[in-house]
C-alpha positions as CSV (number, residue, x, y, z in Angstrom):
1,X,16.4,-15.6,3.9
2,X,14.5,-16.3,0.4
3,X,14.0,-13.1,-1.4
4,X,10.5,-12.1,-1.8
5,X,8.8,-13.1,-4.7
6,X,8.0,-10.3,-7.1
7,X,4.0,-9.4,-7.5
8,X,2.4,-11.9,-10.5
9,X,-0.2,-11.2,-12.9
10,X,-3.1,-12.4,-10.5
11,X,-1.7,-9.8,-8.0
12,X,-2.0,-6.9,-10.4
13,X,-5.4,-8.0,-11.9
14,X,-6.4,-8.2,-8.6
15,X,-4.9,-4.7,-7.7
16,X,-6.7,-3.6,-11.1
17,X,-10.1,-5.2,-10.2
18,X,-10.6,-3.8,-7.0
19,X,-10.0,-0.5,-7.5
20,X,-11.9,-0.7,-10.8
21,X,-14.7,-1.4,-8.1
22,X,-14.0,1.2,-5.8
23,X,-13.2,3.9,-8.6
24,X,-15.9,3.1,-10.7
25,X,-13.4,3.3,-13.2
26,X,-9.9,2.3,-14.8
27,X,-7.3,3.3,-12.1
28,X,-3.4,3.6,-13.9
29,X,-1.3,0.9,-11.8
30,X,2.6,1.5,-12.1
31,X,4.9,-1.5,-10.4
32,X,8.1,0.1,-8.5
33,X,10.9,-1.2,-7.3
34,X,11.2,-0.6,-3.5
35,X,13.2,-1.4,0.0
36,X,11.4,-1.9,3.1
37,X,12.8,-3.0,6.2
38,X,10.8,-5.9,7.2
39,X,11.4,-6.2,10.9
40,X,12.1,-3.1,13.3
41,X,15.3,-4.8,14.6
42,X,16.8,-5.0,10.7
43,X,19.6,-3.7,9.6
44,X,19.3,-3.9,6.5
45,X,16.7,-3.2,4.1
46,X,15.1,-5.9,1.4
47,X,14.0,-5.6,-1.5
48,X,10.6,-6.0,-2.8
49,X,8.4,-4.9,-5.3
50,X,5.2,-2.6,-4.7
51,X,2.5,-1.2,-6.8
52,X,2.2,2.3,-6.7
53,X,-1.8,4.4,-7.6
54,X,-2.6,8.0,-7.4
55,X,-6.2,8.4,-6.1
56,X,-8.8,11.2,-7.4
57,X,-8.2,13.7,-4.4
58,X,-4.6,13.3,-4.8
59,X,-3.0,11.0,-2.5
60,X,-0.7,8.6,-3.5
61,X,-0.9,5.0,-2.4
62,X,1.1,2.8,-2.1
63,X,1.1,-1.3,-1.5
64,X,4.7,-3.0,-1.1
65,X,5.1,-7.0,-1.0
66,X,6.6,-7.9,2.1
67,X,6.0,-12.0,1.4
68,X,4.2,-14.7,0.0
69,X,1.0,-13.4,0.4
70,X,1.7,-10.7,2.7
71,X,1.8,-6.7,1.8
72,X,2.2,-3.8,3.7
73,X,0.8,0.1,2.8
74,X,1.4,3.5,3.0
75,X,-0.4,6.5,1.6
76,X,0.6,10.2,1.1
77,X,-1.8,12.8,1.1
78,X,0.7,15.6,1.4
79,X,4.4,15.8,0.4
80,X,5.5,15.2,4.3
81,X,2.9,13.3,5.4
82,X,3.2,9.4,5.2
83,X,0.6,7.3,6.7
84,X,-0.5,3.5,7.1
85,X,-3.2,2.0,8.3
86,X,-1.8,0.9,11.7
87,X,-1.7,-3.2,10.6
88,X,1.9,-4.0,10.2
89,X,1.1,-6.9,7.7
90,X,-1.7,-7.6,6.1
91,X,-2.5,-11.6,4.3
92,X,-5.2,-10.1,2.1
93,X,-4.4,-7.9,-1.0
94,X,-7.6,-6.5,-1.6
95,X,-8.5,-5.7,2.4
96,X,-4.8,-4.1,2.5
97,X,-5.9,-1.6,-0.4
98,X,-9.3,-1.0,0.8
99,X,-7.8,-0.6,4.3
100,X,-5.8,2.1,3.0
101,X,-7.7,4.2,1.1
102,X,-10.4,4.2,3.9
103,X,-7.8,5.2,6.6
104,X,-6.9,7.9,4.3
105,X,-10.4,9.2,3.6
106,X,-11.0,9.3,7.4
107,X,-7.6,10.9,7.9
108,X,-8.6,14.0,5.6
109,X,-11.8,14.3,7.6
110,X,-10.3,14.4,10.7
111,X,-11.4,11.0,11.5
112,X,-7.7,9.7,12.1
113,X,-5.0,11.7,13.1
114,X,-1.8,11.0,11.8
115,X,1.9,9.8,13.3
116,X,2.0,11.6,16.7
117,X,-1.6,12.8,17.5
């Protein structure tokens, strides 16, 4: 298998852009190095790179590569509690980060219950 290609410049402006947008201000992106296992049935874990955001109520966000055009999230509100938004992949890097932080909003609202509710 190809490895996946690391996130380019366009990714990150567009990473930076949006949540400019949502934020309605400058929003500090880090890029992380990161393992994710892309099918249940693997073994083994591949590397990937993700981009990693704290939000103003605290949760951290995360958005992981997973292809060529294809990322996957996760979001932690609190230290033992990991969340996604329920769409293993998602083509659209701007919908996948919107898609998060909405899930996450309506999580802490009691809108969405988390992993085993």
């Amino acid at each position: 298998m190809d490895p996946i290609p690391d996130i380019d410049d366009t990714e990150f402006w567009v990473m930076g852009t949006t949540l400019r947008e949502r934020y309605a201000r400058e929003v500090e992106l880090h890029l992380a190095d990161a393992e994710v296992r892309l099918h249940p049935s693997d073994r083994e874990l591949t590397p990937c790179q993700a981009i990693v955001w704290q939000a103003d109520d605290g949760c951290h966000f995360a958005l992981f590569k997973s292809g060529d055009r294809s990322y996957r999230c996760q979001f932690f509100c609190k230290r033992y509690q990991q969340m996604g938004t329920g769409t293993a992949e998602l083509d659209n890097l701007a919908v996948a980060l919107l898609q998060a932080q909405a899930d996450s909003v309506a999580q802490q609202r009691g809108d969405l219950f988390g992993p085993g509710h």
